[in-house]
C-alpha positions in Angstrom: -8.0 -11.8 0.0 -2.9 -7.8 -1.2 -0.5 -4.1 0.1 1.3 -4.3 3.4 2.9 -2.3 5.9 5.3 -2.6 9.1 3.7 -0.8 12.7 5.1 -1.5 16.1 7.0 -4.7 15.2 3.8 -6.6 13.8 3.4 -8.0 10.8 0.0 -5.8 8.4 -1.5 -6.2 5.8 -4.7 -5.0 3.8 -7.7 -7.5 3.3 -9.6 -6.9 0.2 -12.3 -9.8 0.0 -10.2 -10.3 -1.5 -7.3 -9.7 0.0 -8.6 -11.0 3.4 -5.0 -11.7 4.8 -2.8 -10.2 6.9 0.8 -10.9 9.0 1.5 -10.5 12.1 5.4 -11.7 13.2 7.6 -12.3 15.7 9.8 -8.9 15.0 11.0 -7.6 18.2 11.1 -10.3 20.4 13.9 -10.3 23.2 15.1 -12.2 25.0 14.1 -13.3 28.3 16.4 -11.2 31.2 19.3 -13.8 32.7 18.0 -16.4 29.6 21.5 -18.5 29.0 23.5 -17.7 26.3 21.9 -20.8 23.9 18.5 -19.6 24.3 19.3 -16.5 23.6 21.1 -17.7 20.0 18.5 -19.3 19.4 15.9 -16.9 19.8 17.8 -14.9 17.5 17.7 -17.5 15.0 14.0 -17.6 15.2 13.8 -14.0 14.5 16.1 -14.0 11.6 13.7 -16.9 10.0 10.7 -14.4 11.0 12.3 -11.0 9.0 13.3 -13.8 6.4 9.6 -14.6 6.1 8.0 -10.9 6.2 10.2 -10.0 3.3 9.4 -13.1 1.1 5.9 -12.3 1.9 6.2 -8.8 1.2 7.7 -10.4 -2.6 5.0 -12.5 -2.6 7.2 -15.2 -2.7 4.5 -17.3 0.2 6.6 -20.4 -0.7 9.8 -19.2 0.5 7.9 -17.1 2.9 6.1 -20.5 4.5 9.6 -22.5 4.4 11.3 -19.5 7.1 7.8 -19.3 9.2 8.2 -22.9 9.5 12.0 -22.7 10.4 10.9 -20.2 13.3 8.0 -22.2 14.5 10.5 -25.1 15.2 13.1 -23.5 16.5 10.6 -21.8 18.6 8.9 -25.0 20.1 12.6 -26.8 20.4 13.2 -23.9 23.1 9.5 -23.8 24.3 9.4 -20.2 23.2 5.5 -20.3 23.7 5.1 -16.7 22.8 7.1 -16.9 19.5 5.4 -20.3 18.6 2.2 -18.0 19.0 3.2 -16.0 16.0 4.4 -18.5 14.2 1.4 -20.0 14.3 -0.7 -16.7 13.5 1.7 -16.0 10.6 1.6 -19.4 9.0 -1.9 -19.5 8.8 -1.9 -16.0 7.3 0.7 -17.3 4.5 -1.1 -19.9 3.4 -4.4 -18.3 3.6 -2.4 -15.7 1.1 -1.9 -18.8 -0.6 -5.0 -19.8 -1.2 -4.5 -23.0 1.1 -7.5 -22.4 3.4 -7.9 -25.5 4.7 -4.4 -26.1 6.2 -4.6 -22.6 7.5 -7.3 -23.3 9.9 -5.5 -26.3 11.1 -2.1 -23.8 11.9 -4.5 -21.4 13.6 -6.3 -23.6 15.6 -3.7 -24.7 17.4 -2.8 -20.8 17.8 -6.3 -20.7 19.4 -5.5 -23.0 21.5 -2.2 -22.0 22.3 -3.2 -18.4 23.3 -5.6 -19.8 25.5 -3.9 -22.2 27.6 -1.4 -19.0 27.8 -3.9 -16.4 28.9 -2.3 -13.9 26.1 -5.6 -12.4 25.5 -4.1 -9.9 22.4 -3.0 -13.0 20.1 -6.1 -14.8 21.0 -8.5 -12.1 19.4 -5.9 -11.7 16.7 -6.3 -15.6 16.1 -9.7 -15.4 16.2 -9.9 -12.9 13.6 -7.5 -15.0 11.2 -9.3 -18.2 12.0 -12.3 -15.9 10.4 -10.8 -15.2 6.9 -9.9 -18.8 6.4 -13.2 -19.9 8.0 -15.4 -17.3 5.3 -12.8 -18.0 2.5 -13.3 -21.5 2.9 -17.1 -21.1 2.8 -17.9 -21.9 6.5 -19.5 -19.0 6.8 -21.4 -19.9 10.2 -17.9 -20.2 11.9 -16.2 -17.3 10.2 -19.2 -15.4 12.5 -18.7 -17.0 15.4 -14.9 -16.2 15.0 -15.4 -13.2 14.5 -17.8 -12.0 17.4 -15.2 -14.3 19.6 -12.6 -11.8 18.5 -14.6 -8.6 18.8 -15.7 -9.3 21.9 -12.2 -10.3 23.5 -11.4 -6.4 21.9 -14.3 -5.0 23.8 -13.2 -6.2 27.3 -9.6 -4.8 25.9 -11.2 -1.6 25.8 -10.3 -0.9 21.9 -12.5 -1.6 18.5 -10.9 -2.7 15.5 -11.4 -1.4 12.1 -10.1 -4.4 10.4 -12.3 -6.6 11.9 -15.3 -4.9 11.7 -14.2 -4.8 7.7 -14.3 -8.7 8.1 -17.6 -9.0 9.6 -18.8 -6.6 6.9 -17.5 -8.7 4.0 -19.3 -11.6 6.3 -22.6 -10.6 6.0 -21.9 -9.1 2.2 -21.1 -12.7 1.2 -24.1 -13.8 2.7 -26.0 -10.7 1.3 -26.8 -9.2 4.1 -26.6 -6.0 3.0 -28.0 -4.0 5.9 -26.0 -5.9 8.5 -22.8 -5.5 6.3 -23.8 -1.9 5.5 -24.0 -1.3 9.2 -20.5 -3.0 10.1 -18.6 -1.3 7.4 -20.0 2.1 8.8 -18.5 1.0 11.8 -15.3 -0.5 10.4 -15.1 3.2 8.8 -15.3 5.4 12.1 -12.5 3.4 13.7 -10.4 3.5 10.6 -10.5 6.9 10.3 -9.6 7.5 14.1 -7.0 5.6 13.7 -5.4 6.8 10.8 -5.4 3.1 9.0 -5.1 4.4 5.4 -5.8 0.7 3.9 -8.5 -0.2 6.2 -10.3 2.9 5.4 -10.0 2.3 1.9 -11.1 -1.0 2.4 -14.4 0.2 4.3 -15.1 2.5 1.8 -14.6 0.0 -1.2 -17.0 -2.7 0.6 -19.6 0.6 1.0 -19.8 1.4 -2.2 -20.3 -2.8 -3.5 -23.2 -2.1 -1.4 -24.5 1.0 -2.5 -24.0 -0.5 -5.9 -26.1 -3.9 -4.9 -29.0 -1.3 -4.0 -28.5 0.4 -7.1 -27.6 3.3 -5.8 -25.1 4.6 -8.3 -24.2 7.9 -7.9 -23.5 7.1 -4.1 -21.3 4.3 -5.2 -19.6 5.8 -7.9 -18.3 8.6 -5.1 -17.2 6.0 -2.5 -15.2 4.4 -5.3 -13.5 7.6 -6.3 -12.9 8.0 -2.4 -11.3 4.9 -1.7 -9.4 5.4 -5.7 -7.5 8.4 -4.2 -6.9 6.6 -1.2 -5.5 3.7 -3.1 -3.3 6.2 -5.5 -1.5 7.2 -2.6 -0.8 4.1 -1.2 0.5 2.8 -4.3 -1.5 -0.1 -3.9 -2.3 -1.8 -7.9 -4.3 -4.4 -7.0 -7.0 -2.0 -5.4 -6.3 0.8 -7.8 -7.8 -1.8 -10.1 -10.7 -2.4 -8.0 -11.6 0.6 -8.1 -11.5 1.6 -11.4 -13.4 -1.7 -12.1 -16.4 -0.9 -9.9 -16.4 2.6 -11.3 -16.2 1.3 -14.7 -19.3 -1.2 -13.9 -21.7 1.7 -12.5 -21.1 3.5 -15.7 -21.8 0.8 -18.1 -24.8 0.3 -16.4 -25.5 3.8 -16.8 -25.0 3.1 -20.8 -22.5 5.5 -20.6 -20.1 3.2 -22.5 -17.3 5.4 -23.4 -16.5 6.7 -20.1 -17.2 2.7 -19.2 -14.8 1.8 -21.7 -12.1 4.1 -20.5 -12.3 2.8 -16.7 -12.0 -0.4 -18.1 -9.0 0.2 -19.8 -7.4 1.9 -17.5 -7.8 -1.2 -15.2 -6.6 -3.5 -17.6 -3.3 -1.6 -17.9 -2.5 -1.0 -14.0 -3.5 -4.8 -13.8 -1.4 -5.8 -16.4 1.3 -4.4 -14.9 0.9 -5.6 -11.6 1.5 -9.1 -13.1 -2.2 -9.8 -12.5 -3.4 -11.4 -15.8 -6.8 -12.7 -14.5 -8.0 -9.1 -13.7 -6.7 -7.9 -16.6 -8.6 -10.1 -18.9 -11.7 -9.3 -16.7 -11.2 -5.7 -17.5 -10.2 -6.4 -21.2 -13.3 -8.3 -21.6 -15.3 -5.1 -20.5 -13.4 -2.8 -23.1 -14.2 -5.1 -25.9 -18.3 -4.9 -24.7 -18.1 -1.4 -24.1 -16.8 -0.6 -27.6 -19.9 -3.4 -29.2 -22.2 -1.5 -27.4 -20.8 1.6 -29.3 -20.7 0.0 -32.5 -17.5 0.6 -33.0 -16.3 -2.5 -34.7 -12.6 -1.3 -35.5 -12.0 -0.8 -32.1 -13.8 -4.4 -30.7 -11.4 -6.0 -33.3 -8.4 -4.0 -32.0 -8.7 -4.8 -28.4 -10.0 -8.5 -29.2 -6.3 -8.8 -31.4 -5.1 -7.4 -28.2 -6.7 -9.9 -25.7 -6.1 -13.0 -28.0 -2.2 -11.5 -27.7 -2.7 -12.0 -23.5 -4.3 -14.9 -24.1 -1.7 -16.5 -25.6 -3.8 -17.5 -28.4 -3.0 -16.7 -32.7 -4.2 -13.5 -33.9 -7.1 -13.2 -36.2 -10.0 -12.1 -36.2 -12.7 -12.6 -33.5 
């Protein structure tokens, strides 16, 4: 699988294998010209339930998100608003893959697949495509996350336009499958058209997956730099969850460098954005990697110091280790 942002009435966001998801909603629709005054209230409606989603999702709240992408989807097919039920469609999948509910997201974008294709709306069919890809790889089909995929890049190509995003999904593709060169080569690509188009997140996100790679290769020093690129990018987006990334894969080449104290620094540093992000599981990750930095110091006051500290997160009584 995230950080999100609003462009042209669509509903973004950043994937991060993790992160993976994205929105895309029904801001902005209008009315049909001459449509009578009911449809028109009721396409109104369906928007309302569509900002009412984006913002719960932007909270993270999927649940409440879900419940008002749901309320537009059937207000939307009561009206056969087939462009608006698109959408819907493309969004609901995209909440509940941020939800971690993979499976029943590739059922709601299915029938978005289907739906853009009985409708000839080339755009949302490549955008489904794409989505139908992050559930498909997230779920572990990983032979039909690349057929989505390539379904979706190609619709782009006869569009005329390449997609930075998707390229970064075929790259994590192939990086799940370690297929390093194929992913390196994709996320090279991803990285051009990111730049070009000014996509601050997606760029970061290129550069991030680079760096994994150059890391796989053992290539450190190249890695290490990507990291540090994508980290300023990050910093200026505001964006925790990949601030902590970052610092966690720059932390990892250095304590395999046996540099351990600049290791243990990174490390900490990524348990505290983490921590207060709200996201406990990285944190301990990160705390874990301060307390084996400091053993492979020797320093034992400072391995029972941040063990106190992780039993504290933990939940668990304080003692000793």
């Amino acid at each position: 699988m995230d950080v999100r942002r609003i462009m042209s009435g669509r509903w973004l966001s950043v994937l991060s294998l993790t992160a993976l998801t994205s929105l895309s909603g029904c801001l902005g629709q209008r009315p049909a010209v001459g449509a009578r005054p009911e449809r028109s209230f009721m396409e109104s409606k369906a928007a309302e339930a569509g900002k009412r989603a984006l913002s719960a999702y932007e909270a993270g709240d999927y649940r409440k998100s879900l419940s008002y992408s749901m309320e537009s989807l059937r207000i939307n097919r009561s009206i056969d608003n087939r462009p608006g039920e698109l959408l819907d469609l493309i969004n609901i999948g995209r909440i509940l893959i941020s939800a971690g509910d993979y499976e029943r997201a590739r059922l709601y974008i299915s029938d978005a697949v289907r739906l853009a294709i009985s409708s000839g709306d080339s755009d949302r069919l490549s955008e489904a495509y794409a989505t139908q890809a992050k559930a498909d790889l997230l779920s572990g089909s990983v032979s039909s996350a690349i057929d989505s995929i390539e379904e979706a890049l190609s619709i782009d190509e006869k569009l005329g336009r390449i997609s930075g995003e998707r390229l970064n999904i075929k790259g994590m593709i192939y990086l799940r499958e370690e297929m390093l060169p194929e992913a390196s080569e994709a996320f090279e690509e991803a990285l051009k058209a990111n730049r070009s188009d000014g996509n601050g997140i997606e760029t970061a996100n290129s550069i991030r997956a680079l760096a994994k790679i150059r890391w796989k290769e053992r290539k450190g020093r190249e890695a290490l730099n990507l990291y540090r690129d994508a980290y300023e990018i990050d910093k200026v987006l505001g964006d925790s969850g990949k601030i902590a990334l970052d610092l966690l894969g720059m932390a990892d080449i250095y304590f395999w460098d046996k540099d351990f104290r600049e290791a243990a620094f990174l490390y900490e540093r990524s348990y505290i954005v983490s921590l207060n992000a709200g996201d406990r599981a990285r944190a301990l990750k990160s705390l874990e990697m301060v307390i084996e930095s400091y053993r492979a110091l020797a320093d034992e006051a400072k391995v029972i110091y941040y063990t106190r500290m992780r039993q504290g997160l933990r939940g668990e009584s304080v003692g000793g280790e």
